[in-house]
N, C-alpha and C positions, 0 to 999 in steps of 0.2 A: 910908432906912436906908443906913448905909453901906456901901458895894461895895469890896471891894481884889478887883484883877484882876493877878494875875501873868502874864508873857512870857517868852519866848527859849528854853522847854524847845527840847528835840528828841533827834535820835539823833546821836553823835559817838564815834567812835575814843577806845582808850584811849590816856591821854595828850593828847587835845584839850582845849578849851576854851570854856565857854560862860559868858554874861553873863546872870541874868536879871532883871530888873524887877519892882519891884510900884507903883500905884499905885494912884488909886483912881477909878471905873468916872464918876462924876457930877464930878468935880472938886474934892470935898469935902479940904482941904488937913490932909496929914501932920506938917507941917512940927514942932509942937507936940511931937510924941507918939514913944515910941518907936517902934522896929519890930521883929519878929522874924524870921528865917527860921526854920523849922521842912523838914522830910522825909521819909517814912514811904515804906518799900520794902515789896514785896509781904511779906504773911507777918510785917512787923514794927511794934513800935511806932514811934507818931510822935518822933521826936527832933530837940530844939533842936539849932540850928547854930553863929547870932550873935546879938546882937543890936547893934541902934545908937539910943542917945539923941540924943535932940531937938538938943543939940549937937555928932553927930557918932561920941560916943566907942564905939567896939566893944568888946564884951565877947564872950567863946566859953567855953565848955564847955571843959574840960579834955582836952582830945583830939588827936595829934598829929593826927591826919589834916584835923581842920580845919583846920591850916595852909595848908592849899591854895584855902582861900576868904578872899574879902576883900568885907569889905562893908562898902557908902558908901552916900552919898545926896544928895542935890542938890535942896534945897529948890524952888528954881529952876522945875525944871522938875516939881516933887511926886510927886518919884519916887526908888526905894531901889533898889538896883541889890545883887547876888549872884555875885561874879563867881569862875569857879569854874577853876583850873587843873589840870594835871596830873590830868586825870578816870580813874578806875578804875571797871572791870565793879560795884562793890561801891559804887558812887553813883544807881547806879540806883534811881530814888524818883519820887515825886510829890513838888515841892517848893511850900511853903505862906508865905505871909507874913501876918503876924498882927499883932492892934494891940488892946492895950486902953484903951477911951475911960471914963471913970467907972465903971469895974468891971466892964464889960461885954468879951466878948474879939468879936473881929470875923477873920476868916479870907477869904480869897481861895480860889476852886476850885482852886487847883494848877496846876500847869505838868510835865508828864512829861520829865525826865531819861533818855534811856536810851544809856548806855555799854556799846558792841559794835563788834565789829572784822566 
C-alpha cells in the first residue's frame, strides 16, 4: 500500500521559512500522478493549499495568503517539495500531502508546522 511521508515541519519565527517534502515511504514513484498539499490547524477544517500535475503546473485556491507558498517537484528525486515564506502565527497546522491513484485518495501522517516567536 502506498506510504506518502511528509518532512521539514518544525517550529520557526514569524516571518521564517520552511520547505517541506512529500515523498513516498517504499519508493513507489509519483511522478505520474498529481499532488496536493493540504493543512488543518487545531480546532479547524482541513484545507487545500496547491496543487501540482504530473507536469509541473500549480494551481491554488483563491487566496492571497497563499501567495506565500510555492510548490514544485522533482521527479528526479520522487519528491514534491512546499515551500513556505514569510510564515505567520495563523500557518500553524499539521500539513498533509495527498495523491489520488484510481479513485482511491492516499494521505501522508503530517508534518507540524508551528509559527512562534
Amino acid at each position: 500500500q502506498l506510504q506518502l511521508v511528509e518532512s521539514g515541519g518544525g517550529l520557526v519565527q514569524p516571518g521564517g521559512s520552511l520547505r517541506l517534502s512529500c515523498t513516498t515511504a517504499s519508493g513507489e514513484p509519483l511522478d505520474t500522478y498529481a499532488i496536493n498539499w493540504f493543512r488543518q490547524a487545531p480546532g479547524k477544517e482541513r484545507e487545500g493549499i496547491a496543487c501540482i500535475s504530473s507536469s509541473g503546473k500549480v494551481t491554488k485556491p483563491d487566496d492571497s495568503a497563499k501567495g506565500r507558498f510555492t510548490m514544485s517537484r522533482d521527479n528526479a528525486k520522487n519528491t514534491v517539495y512546499l515551500q513556505m515564506n514569510s510564515l505567520k502565527a495563523e500557518d500553524t497546522a499539521v500539513y498533509y500531502c495527498h495523491v489520488i491513484i484510481v479513485w482511491r485518495p492516499y494521505w501522508g501522517q503530517g508534518t507540524q508546522v508551528t509559527v512562534s516567536s
